[in-house]
C-alpha positions in Angstrom: 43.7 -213.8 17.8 47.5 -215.3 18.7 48.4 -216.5 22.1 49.1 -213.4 24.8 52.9 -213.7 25.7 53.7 -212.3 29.2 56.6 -209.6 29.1 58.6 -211.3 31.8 58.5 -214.5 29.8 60.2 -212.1 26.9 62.8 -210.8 29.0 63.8 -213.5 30.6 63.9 -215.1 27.2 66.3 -212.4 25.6 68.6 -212.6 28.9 69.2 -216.3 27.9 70.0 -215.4 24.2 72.1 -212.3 25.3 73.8 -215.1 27.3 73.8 -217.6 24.8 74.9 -215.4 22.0 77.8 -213.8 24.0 78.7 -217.2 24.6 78.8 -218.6 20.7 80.7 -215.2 20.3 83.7 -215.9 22.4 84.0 -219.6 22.3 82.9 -220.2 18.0 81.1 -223.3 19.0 78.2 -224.5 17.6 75.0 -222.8 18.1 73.0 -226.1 18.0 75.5 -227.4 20.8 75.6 -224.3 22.8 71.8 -223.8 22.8 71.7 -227.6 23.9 74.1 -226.7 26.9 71.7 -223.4 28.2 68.8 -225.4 28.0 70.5 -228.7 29.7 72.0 -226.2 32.3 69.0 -225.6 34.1 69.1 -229.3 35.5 72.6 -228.6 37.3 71.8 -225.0 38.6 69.0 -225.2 40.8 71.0 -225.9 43.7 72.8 -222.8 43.3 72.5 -219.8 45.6 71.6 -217.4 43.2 69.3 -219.8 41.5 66.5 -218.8 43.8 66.8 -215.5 42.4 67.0 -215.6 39.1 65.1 -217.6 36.3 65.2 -220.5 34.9 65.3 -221.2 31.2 63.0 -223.7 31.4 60.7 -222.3 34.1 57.1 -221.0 32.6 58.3 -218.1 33.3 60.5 -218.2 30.5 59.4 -217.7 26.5 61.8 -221.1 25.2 60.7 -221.2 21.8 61.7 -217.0 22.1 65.1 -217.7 23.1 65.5 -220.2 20.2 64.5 -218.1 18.2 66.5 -215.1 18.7 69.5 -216.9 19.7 69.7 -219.2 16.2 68.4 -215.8 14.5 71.4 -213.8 15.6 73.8 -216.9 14.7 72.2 -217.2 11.3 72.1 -213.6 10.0 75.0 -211.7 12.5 77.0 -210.6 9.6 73.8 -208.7 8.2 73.5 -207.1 11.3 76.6 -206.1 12.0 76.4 -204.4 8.6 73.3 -202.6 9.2 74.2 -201.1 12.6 77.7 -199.8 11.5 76.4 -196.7 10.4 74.9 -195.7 13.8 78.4 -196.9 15.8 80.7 -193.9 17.0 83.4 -196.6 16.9 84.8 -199.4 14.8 82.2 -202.5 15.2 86.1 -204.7 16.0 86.0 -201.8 19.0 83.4 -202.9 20.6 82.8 -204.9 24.1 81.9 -208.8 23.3 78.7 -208.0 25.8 77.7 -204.5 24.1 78.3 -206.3 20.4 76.2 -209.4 21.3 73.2 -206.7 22.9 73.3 -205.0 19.8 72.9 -207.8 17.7 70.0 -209.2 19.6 68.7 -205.8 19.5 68.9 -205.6 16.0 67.8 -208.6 15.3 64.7 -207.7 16.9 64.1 -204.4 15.5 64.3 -206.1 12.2 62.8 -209.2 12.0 60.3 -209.1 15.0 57.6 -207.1 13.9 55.1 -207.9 16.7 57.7 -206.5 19.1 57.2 -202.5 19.6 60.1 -200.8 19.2 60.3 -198.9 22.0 59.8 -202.4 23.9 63.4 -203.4 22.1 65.2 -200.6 23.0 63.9 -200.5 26.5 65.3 -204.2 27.2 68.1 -203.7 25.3 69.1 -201.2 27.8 68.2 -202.6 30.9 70.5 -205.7 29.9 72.9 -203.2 29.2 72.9 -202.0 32.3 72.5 -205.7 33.8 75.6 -207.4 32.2 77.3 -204.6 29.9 79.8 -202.0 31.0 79.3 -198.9 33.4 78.0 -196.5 30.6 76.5 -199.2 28.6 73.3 -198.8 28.5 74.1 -195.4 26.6 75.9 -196.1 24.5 73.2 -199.2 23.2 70.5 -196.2 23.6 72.5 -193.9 21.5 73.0 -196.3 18.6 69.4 -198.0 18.7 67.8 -194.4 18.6 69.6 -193.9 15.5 69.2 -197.3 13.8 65.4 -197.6 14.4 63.5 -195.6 12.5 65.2 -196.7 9.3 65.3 -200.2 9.9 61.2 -200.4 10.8 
């Protein structure tokens, strides 16, 4: 049997790489350099405020080897991604917010190539980061095209 994976330690792991990939979309840096700067970043934040609240990439609490993962994943294979949710998109994929475009790549990227992870399970995070870092009507919109998308893409 594999090792047991705590939710929480998922989710936190897929708020880093929604992070991380929003970043690499904006700025075009290197993904090796950018994952280096979220994982160095943790040293230098734990005096912040808001610290206390939230988590830290490299607490336990945190699936590392996940965010790696989905966060090189996404860099390495966005373009097939974007191709294979613009069919579900009610807009132009160049329409879309940086933050909803990076959730639905993570998303997708998930719904593809992470078999162990129920669906239902990627569609459910994907809209409570939505509603976490995306727009006011979001999270709908990132329902509305992952309800299409999934049942042809598992």
């Amino acid at each position: 049997m594999g090792v047991k994976v705590k939710p929480a330690a998922r989710r936190n792991a897929r708020q880093f790489a929604l992070q991380a990939i929003y970043t690499w979309q904006i700025a075009k840096g290197n993904v090796a350099d950018i994952e280096a700067q979220f994982l160095a970043a943790d040293k230098y934040e734990e005096e912040d405020e808001h610290q206390k609240t939230e988590p830290l990439l490299r607490d336990p609490e945190t699936d590392v080897a996940y965010f790696r993962t989905l966060f090189s994943g996404v860099a390495l294979s966005h373009q097939e991604l974007d191709s294979k949710m613009r069919p579900y998109l009610s807009r132009p994929l160049q329409d879309l917010d940086d933050m909803e475009h990076a959730l639905l790549r993570l998303a997708m990227y998930e719904l593809i190539k992470c078999d162990d992870v129920p669906y239902k399970v990627v569609i459910n995070e994907a809209i409570e980061l939505a509603k976490r870092f995306g727009a006011e009507d979001s999270h709908k919109f990132v329902n509305g095209v992952l309800d299409k998308a999934y049942p042809r893409l598992r």
